[in-house]
Each structure stands twice: as C-alpha cells, then as structure tokens.
C-alpha positions in Angstrom: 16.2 257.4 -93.7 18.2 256.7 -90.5 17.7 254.7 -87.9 17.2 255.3 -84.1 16.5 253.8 -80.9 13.7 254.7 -79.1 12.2 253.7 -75.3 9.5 251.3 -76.1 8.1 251.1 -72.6 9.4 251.5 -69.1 11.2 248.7 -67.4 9.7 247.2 -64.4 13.0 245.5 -62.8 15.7 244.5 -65.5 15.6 246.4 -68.8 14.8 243.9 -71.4 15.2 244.2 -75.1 11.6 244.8 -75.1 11.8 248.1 -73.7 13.4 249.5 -77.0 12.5 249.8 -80.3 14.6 250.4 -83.4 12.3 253.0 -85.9 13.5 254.7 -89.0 13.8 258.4 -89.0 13.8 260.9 -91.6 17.5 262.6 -92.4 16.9 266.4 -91.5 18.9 269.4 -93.4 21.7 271.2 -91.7 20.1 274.8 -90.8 22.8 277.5 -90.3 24.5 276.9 -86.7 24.1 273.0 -87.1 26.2 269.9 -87.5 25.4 266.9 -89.3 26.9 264.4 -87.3 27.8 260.1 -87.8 27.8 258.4 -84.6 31.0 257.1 -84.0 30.9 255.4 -80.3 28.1 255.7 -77.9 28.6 255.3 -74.0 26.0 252.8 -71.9 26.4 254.0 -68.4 24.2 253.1 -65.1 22.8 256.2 -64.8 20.6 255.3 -67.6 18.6 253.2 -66.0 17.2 255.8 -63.9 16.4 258.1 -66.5 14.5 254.9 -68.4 12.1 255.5 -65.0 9.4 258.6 -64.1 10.5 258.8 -60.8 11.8 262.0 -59.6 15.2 262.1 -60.0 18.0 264.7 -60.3 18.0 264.2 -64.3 14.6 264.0 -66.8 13.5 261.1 -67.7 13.6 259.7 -70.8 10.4 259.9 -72.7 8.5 256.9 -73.8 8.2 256.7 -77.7 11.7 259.4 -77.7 14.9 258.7 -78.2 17.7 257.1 -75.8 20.2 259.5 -74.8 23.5 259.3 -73.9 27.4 260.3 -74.3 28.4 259.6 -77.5 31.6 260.4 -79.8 30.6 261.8 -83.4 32.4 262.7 -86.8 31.1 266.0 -88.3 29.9 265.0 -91.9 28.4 268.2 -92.9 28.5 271.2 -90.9 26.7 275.0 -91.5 28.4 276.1 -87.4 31.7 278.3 -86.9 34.8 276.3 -85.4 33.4 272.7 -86.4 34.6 271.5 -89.4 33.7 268.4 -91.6 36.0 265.6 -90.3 36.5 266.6 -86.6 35.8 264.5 -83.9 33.4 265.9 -80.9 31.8 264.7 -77.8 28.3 265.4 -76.6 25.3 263.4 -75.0 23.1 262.8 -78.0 20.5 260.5 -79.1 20.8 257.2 -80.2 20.9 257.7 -83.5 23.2 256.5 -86.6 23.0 260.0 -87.8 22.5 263.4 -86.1 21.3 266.9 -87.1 22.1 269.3 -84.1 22.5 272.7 -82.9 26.5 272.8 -81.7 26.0 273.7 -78.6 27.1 271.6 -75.9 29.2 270.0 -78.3 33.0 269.4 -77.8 35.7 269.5 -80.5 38.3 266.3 -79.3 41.3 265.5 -80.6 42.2 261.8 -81.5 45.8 262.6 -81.3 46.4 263.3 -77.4 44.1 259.8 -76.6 42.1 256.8 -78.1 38.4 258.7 -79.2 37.1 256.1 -76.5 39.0 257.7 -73.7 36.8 260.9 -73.8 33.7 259.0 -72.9 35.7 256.9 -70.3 39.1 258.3 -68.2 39.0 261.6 -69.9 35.6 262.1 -69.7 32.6 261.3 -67.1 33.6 258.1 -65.7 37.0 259.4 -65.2 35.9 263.1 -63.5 33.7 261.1 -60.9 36.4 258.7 -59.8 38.8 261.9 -59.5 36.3 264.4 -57.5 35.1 262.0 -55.6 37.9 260.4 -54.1 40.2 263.6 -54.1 37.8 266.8 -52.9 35.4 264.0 -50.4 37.5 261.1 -49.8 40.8 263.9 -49.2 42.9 260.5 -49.3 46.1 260.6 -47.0 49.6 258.5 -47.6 48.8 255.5 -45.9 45.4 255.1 -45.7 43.3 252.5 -46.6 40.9 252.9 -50.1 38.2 250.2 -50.7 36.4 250.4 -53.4 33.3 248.7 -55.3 32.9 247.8 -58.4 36.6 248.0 -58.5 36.8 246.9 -62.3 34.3 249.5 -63.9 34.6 252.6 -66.0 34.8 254.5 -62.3 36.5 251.6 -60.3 39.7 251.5 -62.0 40.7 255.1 -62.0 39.7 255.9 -58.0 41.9 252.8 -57.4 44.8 254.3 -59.7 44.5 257.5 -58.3 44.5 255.7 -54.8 47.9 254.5 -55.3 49.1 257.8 -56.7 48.4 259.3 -53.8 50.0 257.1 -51.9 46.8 254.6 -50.5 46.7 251.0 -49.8 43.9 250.4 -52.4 41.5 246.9 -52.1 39.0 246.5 -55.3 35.7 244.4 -54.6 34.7 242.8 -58.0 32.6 240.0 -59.2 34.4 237.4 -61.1 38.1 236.6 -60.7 38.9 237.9 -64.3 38.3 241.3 -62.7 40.2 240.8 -59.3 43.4 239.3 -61.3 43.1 242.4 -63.7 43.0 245.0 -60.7 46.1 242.6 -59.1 48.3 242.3 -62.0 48.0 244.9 -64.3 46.6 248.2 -62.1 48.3 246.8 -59.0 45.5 246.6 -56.3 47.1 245.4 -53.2 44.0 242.9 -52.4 40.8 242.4 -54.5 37.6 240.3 -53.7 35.5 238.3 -55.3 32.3 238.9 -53.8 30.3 235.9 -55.6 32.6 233.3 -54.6 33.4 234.2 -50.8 31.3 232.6 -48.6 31.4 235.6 -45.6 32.2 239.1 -47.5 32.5 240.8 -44.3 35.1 238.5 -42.9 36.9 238.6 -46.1 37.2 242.5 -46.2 38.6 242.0 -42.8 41.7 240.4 -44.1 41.7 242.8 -47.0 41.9 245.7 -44.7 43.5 244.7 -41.6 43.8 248.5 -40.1 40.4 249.0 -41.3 38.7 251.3 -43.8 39.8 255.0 -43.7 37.8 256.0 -47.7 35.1 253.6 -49.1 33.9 255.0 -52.4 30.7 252.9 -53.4 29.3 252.5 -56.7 27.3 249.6 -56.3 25.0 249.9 -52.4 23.3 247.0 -51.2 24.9 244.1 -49.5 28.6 245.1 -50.3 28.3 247.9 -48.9 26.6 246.7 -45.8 29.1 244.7 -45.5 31.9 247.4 -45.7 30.5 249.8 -43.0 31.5 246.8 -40.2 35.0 247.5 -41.2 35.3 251.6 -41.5 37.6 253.7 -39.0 37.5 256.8 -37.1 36.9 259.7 -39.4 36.4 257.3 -42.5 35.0 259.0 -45.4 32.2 256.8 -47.4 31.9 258.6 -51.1 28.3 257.8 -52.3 29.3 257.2 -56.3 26.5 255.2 -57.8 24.1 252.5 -56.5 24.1 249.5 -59.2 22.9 247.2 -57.2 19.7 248.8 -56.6 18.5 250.6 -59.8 16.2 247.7 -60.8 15.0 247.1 -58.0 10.6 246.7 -57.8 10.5 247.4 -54.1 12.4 249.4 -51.6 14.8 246.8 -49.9 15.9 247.5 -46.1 19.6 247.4 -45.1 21.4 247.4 -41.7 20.8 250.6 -40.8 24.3 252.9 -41.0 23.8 255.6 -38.6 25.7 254.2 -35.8 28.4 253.5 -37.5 28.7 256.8 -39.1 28.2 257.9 -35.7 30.6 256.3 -33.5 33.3 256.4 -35.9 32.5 260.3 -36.4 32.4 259.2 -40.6 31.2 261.6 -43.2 28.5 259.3 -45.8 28.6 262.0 -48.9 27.1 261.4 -52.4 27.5 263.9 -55.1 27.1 264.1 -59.2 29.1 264.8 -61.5 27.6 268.1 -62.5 28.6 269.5 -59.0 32.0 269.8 -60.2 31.0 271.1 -63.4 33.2 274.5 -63.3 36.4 272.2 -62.5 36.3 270.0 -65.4 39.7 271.4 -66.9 41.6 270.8 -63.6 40.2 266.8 -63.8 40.6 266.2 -67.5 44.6 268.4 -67.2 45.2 266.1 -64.1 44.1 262.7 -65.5 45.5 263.4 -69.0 49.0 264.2 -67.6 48.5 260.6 -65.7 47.3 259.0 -68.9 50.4 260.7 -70.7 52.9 259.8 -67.9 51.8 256.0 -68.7 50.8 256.7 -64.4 47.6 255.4 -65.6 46.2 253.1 -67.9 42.0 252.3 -69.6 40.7 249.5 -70.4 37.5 248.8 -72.7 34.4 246.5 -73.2 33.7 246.9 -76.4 30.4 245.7 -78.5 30.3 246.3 -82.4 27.0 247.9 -84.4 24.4 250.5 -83.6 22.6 247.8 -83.2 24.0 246.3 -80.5 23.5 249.2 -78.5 20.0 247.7 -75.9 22.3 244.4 -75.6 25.4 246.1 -74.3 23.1 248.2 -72.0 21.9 245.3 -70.5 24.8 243.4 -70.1 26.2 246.4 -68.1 23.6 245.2 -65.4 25.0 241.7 -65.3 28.8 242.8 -64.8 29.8 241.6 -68.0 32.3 244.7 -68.5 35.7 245.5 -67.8 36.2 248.8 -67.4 33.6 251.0 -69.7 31.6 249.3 -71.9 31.1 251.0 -75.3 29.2 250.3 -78.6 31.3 251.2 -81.6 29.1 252.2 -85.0 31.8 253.4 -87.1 
C-alpha cells in the first residue's frame, strides 16, 4: 500500500487542511509502456488553487475524492517503457502520490548533472518559462526602462527581475516582508524593493521607486498592488497579466479602480497569457535560461518543506507568503 493525497472537499476561501485527505492506495503492476515511479520533489504552485474550484477555468478541475495534481520530479524504480531506465530522474505533473504507476508519456527524462533536480520545477521549468515569455515576447523590455514587478521574491518574481537587469532595465521588486526586499537588494540586485505591508501609502512609495514612471509591470499578485501601480505607468507601458494571488480565495467578486483610462490615455497594452501559449518555444526558454544559470548570470533560490506529508501545509503556506522563491516539498 502507498499513500496519496486526495481533495477532501472544495475550499470556500483559504484552503485548509481539511480540504485534503491522506488515503492508502493499492501499488499497481508496471504494464508494458509504464514506469514505476518514487516521488522525489513535488511543486505547490498558485495555480492550484483554482483547479481545487468548479468554476470554469482554462484548466480542469481537480475532482473531489481524486488525487492532487501537480509538477513533480520522480526516480524511475521499475520501468517496462523504451528510453526510461531504472535510476533516471524525470519530470511530469503527476499525482500526489509517494509512488506512481504511469504511462510515459508526457514524461521528461532530466539530468541532475547540468542543475539542482529542484531547478526543473522552478527556473528551468514553469515558473522560470512564464517570467521569460512574459516579460521578453509582451513586456519587449528596452535598455533603460523601468520593470516593476509583484511578488518580486516568488518562484516567477525573481527571474523577470534577473532577466530585467540582463536586458538592461531598472528593475523595482514589491514584496511583503523585508527578508524578501533585502534578498531582491543584496543578492539579485533590485535597484529599489517595497514592502507593501509596512508602508503606509503604497502608491506614494512606488513613486519614489520609479521616479520616470512605469514603462513594464508584470503582475502576479492583482488587487490593491496593482491598483496602486496603474497610477504610476507611462506612455506605451506594457502591464503583463502573470497570476492573480491575491484574489484566488476570494468568496465574492471585489471591485477595483477601474483601469481603462489609464490604459487608455497612456495608449498601454494590459495582456495575460499562460504558459501553455508558448508551449512550441519551450527549448528556446529552458536553452536561454540555462545558459544564464550556467553563466552564474542568474541564480534560484528555494523554500523547501520535508515529507510527503507535508505536502497540504506547504500549499497553504504559499497563500500566506511564507516562501522565498519556489516553495517545494521534498519526499526523497
């Protein structure tokens, strides 16, 4: 027997750990074409949240009584498929599960000698192909310009603001605790970060930050940051729609300052996009960021929690900013 995590019920607001349930599973043979797989490091990522709801969304939701799935880092144990051998490493969204019995497709073979196994699920893999697409095919980031970003000290946050300064960008990092700004100061070289829980007047404080204004802003967290932000953008400014933390437990639709005029008058493209839009370019994002990553150009940085399970408790805490940079859950 095995043991798996399972959606218990649908969260109303916060996930709690009542919304999951750990069950024991039956360990399935390995049919021809299959893997047996031991979860190495699973990935807790915002997007989960939604799929933890019915509402229509871009992605299925998860089903209540099924398992929790997400991107997770494995070690082939027993395989019966072509090309995967027993002690290789792959990548692959997969269930939350200590062991896993599963048709290779979909499946990545990764190697743990270019990068830390953790990397895939973080720089060199979803977190780190949003920051990269984002900012450089919508936010088309000039020398010079000014990059704000939210969530500055996430999995996403740290490498748009990397990239920022590669490309030559004057790069200010919004955070929530000063751990996080002095991190994006001192060690990823932010020129300005905020603290948005200890400033009394955000808007007056990305002001200073930004003195010419705001040519990209790529949001990942909505609400009243970003409110705040669209005060402050230029002419042309480009407003990257990345993820929307700060509503995706929300009970009740909340009303903003409404962003049309702005966009309008400063003639500003407001963009979202997912990840799978850019799914045919994934080589040119992992070659790019690995050769940064290899260069030392660019640097990671993990929260890391310890047993399968501790898996609901780290997917929670992503929801009260506890993490720097990606949070994962190592089980091996």
């Amino acid at each position: 027997m095995i043991q798996q995590i399972i959606l218990k019920s649908r969260p109303s607001g916060f996930p709690t750990p009542d919304n999951f349930e750990t069950k024991s599973i039956e360990n399935l043979p390995v049919a021809n074409g299959m893997v047996r797989l031991k979860a190495h490091t699973f990935s807790v990522d915002p997007y989960m949240r939604g799929r933890m709801s019915d509402a229509k969304s871009y992605a299925a939701p998860y089903s209540v009584g099924g398992p929790i799935v997400g991107g997770c880092i494995a070690r082939v144990i027993e395989s019966q498929a072509e090309d995967f051998k027993t002690g290789d490493f792959v990548m692959g969204y997969l269930p939350w599960q200590e062991e896993i019995v599963i048709d290779v497709t979909g499946l990545k073979v990764i190697d743990e000698n270019l990068a830390p196994l953790s990397y895939y699920l973080g720089i060199l893999g979803m977190p780190g192909l949003m920051a990269y697409f984002g900012l450089l095919d919508i936010g088309k980031p000039k020398e010079g310009e000014t990059v704000v970003v939210s969530g500055a000290a996430g999995a996403v946050g740290t490498v748009v603001g990397q990239i920022a300064k590669i490309e030559g960008c004057r790069i200010v990092g919004i955070a929530g605790d000063d751990t996080k700004v002095n991190y994006l100061l001192n060690e990823l070289h932010f020129d300005a970060g905020i603290n948005y829980k200890t400033i009394t007047d955000l808007s007056s404080a990305i002001a200073s930050a930004c003195p010419s204004g705001i040519d990209i802003y790529f949001d990942n967290v909505g609400g009243e940051i970003s409110d705040a932000v669209m005060s402050h953008i230029n002419y042309g400014a480009r407003i990257i729609i990345c993820g929307q933390i700060s509503l995706y437990n929300a009970t009740s639709q909340p009303t903003g300052p409404r962003v049309q005029s702005a966009l309008l008058k400063n003639c500003a493209l407001m963009q979202g996009f997912l990840i799978n839009n850019y799914a045919s370019r994934f080589p040119e994002g992992i070659k790019a960021l690995s050769q940064w990553v290899g260069s030392g150009q660019m640097t990671y940085k993990n929260t890391i929690y310890h047993g399968f399970d501790k898996l609901p408790e780290a997917f929670i805490a992503l929801f009260s900013g506890k993490n720097l940079g990606k949070l994962i859950v190592e089980v091996e």
